[in-house]
C-alpha positions as YAML, in Angstrom:
chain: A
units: angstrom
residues:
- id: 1
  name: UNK
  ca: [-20.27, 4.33, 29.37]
- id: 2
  name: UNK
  ca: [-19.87, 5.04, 33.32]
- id: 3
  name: UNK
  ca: [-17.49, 2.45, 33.52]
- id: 4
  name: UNK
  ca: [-15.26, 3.22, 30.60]
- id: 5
  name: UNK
  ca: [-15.04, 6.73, 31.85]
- id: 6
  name: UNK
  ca: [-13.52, 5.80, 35.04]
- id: 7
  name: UNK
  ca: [-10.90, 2.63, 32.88]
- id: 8
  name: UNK
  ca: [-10.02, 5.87, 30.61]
- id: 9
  name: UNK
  ca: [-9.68, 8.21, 33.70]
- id: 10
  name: UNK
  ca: [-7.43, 5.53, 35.29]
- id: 11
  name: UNK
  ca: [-5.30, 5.04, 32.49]
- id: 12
  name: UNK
  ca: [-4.67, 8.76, 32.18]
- id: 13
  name: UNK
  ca: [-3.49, 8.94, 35.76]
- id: 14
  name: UNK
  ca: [-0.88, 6.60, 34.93]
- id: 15
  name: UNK
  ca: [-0.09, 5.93, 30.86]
- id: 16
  name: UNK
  ca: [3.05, 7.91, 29.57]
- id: 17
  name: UNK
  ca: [2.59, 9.16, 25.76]
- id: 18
  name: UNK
  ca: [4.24, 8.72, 22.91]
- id: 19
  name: UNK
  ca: [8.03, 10.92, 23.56]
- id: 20
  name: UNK
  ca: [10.95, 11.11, 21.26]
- id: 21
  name: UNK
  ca: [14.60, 9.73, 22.96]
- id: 22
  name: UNK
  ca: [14.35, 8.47, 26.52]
- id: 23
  name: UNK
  ca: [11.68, 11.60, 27.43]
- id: 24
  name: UNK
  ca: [8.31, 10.76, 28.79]
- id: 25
  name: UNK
  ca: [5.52, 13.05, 28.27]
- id: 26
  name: UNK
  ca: [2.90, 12.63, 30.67]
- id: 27
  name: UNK
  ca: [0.44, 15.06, 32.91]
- id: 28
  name: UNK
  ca: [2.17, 14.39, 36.44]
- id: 29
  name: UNK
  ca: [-1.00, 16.51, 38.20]
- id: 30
  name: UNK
  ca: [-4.23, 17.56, 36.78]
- id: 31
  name: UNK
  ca: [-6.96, 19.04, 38.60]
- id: 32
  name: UNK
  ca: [-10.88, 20.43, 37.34]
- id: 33
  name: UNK
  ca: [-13.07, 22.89, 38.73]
- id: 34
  name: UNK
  ca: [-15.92, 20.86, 40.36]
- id: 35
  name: UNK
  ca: [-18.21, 24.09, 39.80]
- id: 36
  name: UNK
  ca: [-17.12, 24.22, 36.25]
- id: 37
  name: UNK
  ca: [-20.13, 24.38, 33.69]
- id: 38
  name: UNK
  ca: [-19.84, 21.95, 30.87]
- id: 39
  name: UNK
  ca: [-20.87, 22.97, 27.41]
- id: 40
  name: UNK
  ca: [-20.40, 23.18, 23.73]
- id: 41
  name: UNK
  ca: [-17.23, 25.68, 23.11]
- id: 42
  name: UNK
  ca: [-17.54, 26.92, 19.11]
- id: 43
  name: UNK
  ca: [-14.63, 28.97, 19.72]
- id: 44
  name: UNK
  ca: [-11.44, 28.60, 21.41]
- id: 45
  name: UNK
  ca: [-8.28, 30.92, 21.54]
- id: 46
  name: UNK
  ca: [-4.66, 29.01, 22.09]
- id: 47
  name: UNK
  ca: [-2.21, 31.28, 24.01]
- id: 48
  name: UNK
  ca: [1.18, 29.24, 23.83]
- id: 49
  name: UNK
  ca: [3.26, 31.65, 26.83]
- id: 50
  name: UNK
  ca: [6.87, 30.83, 26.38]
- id: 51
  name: UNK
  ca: [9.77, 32.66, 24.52]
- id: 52
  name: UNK
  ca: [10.94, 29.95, 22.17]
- id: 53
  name: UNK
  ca: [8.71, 31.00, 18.90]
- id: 54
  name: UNK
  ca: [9.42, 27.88, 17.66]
- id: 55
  name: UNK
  ca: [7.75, 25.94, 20.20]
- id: 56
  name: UNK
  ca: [5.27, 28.47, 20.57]
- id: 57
  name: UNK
  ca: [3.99, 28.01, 16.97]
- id: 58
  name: UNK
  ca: [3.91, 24.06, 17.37]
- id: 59
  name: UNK
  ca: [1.63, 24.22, 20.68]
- id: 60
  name: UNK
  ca: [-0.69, 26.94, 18.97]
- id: 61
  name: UNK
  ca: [-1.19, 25.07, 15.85]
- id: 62
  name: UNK
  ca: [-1.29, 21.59, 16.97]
- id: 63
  name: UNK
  ca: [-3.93, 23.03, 19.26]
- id: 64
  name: UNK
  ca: [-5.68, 24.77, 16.50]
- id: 65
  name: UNK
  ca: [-5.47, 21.58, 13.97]
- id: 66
  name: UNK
  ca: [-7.45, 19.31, 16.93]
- id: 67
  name: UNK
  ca: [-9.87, 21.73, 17.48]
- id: 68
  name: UNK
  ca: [-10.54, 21.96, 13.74]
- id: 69
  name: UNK
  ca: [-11.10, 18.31, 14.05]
- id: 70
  name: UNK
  ca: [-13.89, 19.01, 16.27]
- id: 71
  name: UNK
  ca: [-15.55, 21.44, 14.59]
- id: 72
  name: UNK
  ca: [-14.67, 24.00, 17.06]
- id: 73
  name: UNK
  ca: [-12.46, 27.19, 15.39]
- id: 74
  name: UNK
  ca: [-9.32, 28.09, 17.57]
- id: 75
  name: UNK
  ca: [-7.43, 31.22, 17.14]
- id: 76
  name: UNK
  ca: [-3.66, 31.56, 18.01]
- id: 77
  name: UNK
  ca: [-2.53, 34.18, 20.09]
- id: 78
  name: UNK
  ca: [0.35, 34.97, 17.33]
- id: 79
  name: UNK
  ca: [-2.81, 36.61, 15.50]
- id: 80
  name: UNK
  ca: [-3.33, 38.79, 18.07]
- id: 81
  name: UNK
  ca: [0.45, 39.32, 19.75]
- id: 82
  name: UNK
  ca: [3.31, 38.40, 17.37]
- id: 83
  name: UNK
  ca: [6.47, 38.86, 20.06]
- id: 84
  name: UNK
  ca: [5.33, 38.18, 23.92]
- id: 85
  name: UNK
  ca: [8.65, 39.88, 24.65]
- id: 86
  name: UNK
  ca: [7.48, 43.27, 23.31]
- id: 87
  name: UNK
  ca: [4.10, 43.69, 24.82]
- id: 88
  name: UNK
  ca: [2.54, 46.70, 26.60]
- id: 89
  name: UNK
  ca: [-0.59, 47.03, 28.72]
- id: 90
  name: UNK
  ca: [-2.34, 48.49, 25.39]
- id: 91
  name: UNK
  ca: [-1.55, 44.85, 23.69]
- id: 92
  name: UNK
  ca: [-2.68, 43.17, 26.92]
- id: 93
  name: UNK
  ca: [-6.35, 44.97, 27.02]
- id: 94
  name: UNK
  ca: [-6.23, 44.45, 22.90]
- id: 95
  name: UNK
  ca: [-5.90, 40.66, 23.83]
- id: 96
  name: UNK
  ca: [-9.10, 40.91, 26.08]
- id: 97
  name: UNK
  ca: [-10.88, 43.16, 23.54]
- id: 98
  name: UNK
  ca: [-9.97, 40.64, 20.72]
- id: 99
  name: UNK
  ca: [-11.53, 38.38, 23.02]
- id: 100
  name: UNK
  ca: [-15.14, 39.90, 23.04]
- id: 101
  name: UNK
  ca: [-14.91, 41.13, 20.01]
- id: 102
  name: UNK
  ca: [-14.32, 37.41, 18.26]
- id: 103
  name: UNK
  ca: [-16.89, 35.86, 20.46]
- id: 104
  name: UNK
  ca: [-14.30, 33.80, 21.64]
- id: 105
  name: UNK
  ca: [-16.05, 31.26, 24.31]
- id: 106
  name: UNK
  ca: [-13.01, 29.49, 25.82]
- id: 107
  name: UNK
  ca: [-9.13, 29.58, 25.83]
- id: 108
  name: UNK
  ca: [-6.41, 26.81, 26.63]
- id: 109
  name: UNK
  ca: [-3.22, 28.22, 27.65]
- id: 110
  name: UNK
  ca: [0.33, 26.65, 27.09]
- id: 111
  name: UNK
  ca: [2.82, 28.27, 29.82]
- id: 112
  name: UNK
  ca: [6.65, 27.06, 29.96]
- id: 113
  name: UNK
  ca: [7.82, 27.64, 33.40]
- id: 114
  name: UNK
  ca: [12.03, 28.13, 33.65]
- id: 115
  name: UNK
  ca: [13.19, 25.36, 36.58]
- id: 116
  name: UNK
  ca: [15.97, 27.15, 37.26]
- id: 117
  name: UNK
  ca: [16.51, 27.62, 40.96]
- id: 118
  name: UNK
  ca: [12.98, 26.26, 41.73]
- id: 119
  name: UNK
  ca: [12.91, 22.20, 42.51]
- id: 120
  name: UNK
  ca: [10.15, 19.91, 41.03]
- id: 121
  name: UNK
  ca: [8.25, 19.74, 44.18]
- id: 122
  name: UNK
  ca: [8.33, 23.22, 45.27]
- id: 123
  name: UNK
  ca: [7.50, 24.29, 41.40]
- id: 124
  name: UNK
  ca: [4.44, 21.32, 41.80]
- id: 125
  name: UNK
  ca: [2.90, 22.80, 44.97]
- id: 126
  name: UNK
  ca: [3.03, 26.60, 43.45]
- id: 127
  name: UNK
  ca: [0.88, 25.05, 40.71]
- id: 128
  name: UNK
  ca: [-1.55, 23.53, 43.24]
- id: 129
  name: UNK
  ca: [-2.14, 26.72, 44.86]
- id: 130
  name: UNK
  ca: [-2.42, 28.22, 41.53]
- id: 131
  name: UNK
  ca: [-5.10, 26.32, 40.27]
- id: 132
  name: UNK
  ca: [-7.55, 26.18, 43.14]
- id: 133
  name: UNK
  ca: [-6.91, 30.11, 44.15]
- id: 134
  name: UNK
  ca: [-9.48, 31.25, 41.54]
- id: 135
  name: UNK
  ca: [-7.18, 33.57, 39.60]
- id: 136
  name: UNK
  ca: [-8.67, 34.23, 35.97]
- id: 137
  name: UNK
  ca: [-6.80, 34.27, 32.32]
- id: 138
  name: UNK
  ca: [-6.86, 38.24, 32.69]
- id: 139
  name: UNK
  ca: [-4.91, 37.51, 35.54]
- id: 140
  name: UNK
  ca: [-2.45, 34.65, 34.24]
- id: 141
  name: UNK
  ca: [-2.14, 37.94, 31.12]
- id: 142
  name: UNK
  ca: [-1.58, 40.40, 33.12]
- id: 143
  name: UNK
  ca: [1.21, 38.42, 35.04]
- id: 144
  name: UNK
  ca: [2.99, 36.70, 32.23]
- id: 145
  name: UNK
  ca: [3.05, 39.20, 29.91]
- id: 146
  name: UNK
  ca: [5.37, 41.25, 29.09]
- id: 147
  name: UNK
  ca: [7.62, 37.54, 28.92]
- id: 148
  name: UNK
  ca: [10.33, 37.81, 30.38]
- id: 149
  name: UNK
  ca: [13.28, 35.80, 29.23]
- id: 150
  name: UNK
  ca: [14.98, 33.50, 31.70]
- id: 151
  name: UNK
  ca: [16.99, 30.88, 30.14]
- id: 152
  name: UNK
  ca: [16.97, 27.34, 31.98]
- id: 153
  name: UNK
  ca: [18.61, 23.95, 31.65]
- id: 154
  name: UNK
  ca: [14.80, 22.51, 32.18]
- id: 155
  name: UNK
  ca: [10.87, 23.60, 31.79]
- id: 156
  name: UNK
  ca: [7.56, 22.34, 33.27]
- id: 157
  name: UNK
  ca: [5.12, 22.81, 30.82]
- id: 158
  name: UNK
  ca: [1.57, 23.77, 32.43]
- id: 159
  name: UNK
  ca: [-1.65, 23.64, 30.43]
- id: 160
  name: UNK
  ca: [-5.42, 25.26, 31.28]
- id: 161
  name: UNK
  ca: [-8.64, 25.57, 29.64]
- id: 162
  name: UNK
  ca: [-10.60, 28.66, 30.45]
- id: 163
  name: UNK
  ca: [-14.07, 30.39, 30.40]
- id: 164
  name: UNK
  ca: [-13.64, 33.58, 28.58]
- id: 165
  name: UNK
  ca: [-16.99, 34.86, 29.78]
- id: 166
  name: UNK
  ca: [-16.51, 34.13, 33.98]
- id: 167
  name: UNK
  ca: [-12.84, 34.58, 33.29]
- id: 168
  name: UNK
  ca: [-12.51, 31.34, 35.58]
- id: 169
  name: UNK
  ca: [-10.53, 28.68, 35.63]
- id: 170
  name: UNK
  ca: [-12.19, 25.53, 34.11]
- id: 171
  name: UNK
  ca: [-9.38, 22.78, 34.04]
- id: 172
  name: UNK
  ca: [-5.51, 22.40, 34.70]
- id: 173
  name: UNK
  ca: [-2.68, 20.00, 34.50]
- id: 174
  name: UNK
  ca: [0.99, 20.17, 34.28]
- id: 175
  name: UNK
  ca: [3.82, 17.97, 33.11]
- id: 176
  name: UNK
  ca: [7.37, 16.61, 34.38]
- id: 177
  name: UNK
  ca: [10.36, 18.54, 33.81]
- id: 178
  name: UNK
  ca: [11.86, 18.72, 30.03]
- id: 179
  name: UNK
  ca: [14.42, 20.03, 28.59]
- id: 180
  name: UNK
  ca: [13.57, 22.93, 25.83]
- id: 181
  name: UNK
  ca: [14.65, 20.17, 23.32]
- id: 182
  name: UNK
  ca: [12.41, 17.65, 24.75]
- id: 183
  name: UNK
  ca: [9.63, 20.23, 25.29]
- id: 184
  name: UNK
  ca: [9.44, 21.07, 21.38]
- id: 185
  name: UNK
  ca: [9.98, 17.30, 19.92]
- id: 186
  name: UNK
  ca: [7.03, 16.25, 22.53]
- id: 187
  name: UNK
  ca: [4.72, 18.89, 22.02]
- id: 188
  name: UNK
  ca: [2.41, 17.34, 18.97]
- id: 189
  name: UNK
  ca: [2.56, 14.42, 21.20]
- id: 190
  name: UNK
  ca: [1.69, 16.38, 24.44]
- id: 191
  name: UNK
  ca: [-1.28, 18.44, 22.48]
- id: 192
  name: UNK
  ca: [-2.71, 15.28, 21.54]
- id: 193
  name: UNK
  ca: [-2.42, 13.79, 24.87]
- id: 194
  name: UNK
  ca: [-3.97, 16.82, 26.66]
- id: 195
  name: UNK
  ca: [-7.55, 17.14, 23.94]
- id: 196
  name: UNK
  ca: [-7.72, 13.52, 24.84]
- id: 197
  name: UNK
  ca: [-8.00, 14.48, 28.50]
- id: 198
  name: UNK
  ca: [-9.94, 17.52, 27.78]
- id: 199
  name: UNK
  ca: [-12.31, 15.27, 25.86]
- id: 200
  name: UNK
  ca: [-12.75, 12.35, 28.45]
- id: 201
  name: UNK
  ca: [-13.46, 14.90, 31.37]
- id: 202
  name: UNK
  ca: [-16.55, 15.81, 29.05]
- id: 203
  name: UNK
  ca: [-14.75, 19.42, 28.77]
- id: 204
  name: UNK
  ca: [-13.91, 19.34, 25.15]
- id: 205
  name: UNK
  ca: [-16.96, 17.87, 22.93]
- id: 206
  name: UNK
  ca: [-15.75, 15.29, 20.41]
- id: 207
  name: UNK
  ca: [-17.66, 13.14, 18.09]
- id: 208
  name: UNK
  ca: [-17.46, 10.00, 20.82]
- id: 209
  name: UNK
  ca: [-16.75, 11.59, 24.09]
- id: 210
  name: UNK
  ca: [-15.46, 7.43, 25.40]
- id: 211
  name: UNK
  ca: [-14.70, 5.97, 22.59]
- id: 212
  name: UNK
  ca: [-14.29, 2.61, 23.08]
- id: 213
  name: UNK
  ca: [-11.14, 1.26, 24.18]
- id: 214
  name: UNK
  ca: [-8.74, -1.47, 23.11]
- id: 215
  name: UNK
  ca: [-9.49, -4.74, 23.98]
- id: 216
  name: UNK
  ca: [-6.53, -5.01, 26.63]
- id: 217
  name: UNK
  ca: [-8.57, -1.84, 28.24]
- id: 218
  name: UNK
  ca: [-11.59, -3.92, 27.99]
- id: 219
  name: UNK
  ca: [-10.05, -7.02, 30.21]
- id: 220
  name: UNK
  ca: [-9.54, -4.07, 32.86]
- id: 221
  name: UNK
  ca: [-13.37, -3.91, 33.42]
- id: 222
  name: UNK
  ca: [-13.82, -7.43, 33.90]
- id: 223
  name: UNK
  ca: [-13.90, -8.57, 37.71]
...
């Protein structure tokens, strides 16, 4: 099992999912909390942070639908917060309320981040620095909403799973570039892509946590 972690782990690093046209929808960088504590989630909420509703509804639902699939309930964040646009600091600590209130364990968020006037690499080590500073989904709330609308000719799509109760940071990855087109014709793909992650890293339970792989995976292990 050991050793079809690691084939699984290495073929994440480096597959590319199914895309639609020439886009390729992969997870250029991913990075987990080594301190993170590993357990059952029964309850997840799916905050999809961008200003395209359309896309916003595909990422919360897919999200939901796979987590149904695993006998874990997810709640949108269109339940709570209808228009990210038109939020005030009552909505934000009604978010965090709706939190506790729901017994809501976990959270994966969905954030599009506008490209424009920020280059892949410089936009790849703000995420870096992001994800190991320790900041907490009150604080990724309290900074991205209200959403502020900033139209760009690209988007790099970056995903986290959260512990509602520490508030930390449990898991992170983000994609290439895509255009808003690409972003909502490859986001079932990219949902699917991401649980599968979530589930090999042990951080989502599924019903075979390494399932076994294809044969052409198996000739990987041999020597």
């Amino acid at each position: 099992m050991r050793v079809r972690k690691w084939v699984w782990l290495a073929l994440l690093a480096t597959i590319v999912t199914v895309g639609t046209g020439a886009a390729k929808h992969r997870l250029e960088d991913r990075w987990t909390n080594p301190e993170a504590e590993r357990r059952e989630h029964k309850k997840l909420l799916v905050i999809a942070i961008t200003e395209d509703r359309e896309a916003r509804g595909i990422f919360e639902d897919r999200f939901v639908s796979h987590l149904r699939g695993k006998s874990i309930e997810g709640v949108t964040s269109r339940s709570m917060v209808p228009v990210l646009t038109d939020i005030d600091e009552s909505q934000r600590e009604q978010i965090i309320k709706s939190i506790e209130e729901q017994q809501i364990d976990g959270a994966i968020s969905v954030r599009a981040v506008p490209l424009k006037g920020l280059g892949e690499e410089e936009w790849a080590e703000a995420w870096k620095q992001e994800v190991r500073g320790g900041g907490t989904l009150r604080e990724l709330i309290d900074a991205s909403l209200p959403l502020q609308t900033k139209k760009s000719s690209k988007y790099g799509v970056e995903v986290a799973l959260w512990d509602t109760k520490t508030g930390a940071l449990i898991w992170g990855g983000r994609t290439n570039p895509y255009t808003r087109d690409q972003m909502k014709k490859g986001a079932a793909d990219f949902v699917q892509f991401v649980m599968f992650a979530l589930e090999i890293e042990d951080l989502i339970k599924g019903r075979d946590p390494f399932p076994e792989p294809p044969m052409e995976v198996e000739d990987l292990q041999q020597p």
